[in-house]
C-alpha positions as CSV (number, residue, x, y, z in Angstrom):
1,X,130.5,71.5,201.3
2,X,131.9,68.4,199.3
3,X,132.2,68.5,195.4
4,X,129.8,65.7,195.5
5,X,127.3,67.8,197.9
6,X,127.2,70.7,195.5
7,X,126.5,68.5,192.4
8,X,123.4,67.0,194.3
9,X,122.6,70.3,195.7
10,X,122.4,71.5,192.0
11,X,120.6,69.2,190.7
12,X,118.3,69.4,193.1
13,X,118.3,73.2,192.7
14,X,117.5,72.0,189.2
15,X,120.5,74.5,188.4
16,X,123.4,74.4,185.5
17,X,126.7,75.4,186.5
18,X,127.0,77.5,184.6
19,X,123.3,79.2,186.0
20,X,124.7,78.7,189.9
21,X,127.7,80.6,188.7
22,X,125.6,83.6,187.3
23,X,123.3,83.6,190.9
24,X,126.8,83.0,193.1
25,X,128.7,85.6,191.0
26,X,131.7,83.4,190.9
27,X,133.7,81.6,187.5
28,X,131.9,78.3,186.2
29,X,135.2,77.0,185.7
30,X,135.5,77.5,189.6
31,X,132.3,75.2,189.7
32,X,133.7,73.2,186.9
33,X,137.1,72.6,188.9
34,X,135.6,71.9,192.4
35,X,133.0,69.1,191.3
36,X,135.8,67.3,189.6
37,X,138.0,67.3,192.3
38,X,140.6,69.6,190.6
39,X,140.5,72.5,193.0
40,X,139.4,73.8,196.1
41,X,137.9,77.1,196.0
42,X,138.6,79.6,198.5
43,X,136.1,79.6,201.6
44,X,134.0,82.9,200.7
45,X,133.3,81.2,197.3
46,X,132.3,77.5,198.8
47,X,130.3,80.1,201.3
48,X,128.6,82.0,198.2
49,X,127.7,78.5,196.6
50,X,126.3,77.7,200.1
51,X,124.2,80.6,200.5
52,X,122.7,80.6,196.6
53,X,121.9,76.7,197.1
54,X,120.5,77.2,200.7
55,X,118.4,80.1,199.1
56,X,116.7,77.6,196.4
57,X,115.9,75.1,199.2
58,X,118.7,73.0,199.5
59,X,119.4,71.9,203.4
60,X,123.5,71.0,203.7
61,X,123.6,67.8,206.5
62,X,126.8,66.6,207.6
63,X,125.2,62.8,205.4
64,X,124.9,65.4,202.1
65,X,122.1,67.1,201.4
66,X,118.1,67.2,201.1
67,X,115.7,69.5,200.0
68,X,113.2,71.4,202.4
69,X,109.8,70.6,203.1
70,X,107.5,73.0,202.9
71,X,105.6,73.1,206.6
């Protein structure tokens, strides 16, 4: 996941940073950091932003990212 992938995921999670941190269980500053570029978190927290994002129905593409559709 990009910094610029988990800002669209977000928003289209219609989440705050500072809300995805709560669900993730990791520092909003760690959020905070990563969508600015800053820093690179450490693979199990990009992988627990994944999984909280993925679990609001946000699909990850290797383009960016797109909500599901219901079926």
């Amino acid at each position: 996941m990009t910094p610029d992938q988990c800002k669209a995921a977000r928003a289209m999670a219609r989440l705050s940073q500072q809300q995805l941190a709560d669900l993730a269980d990791v520092a909003k500053a760690t959020i905070a950091n990563f969508e600015t570029g800053n820093r690179k978190p450490y693979k199990r927290t990009l992988d627990a932003l994944q999984s909280t994002l993925e679990a609001r129905g946000v699909q990850f593409t290797p383009d960016g990212v797109q909500t599901k559709r219901a079926s």
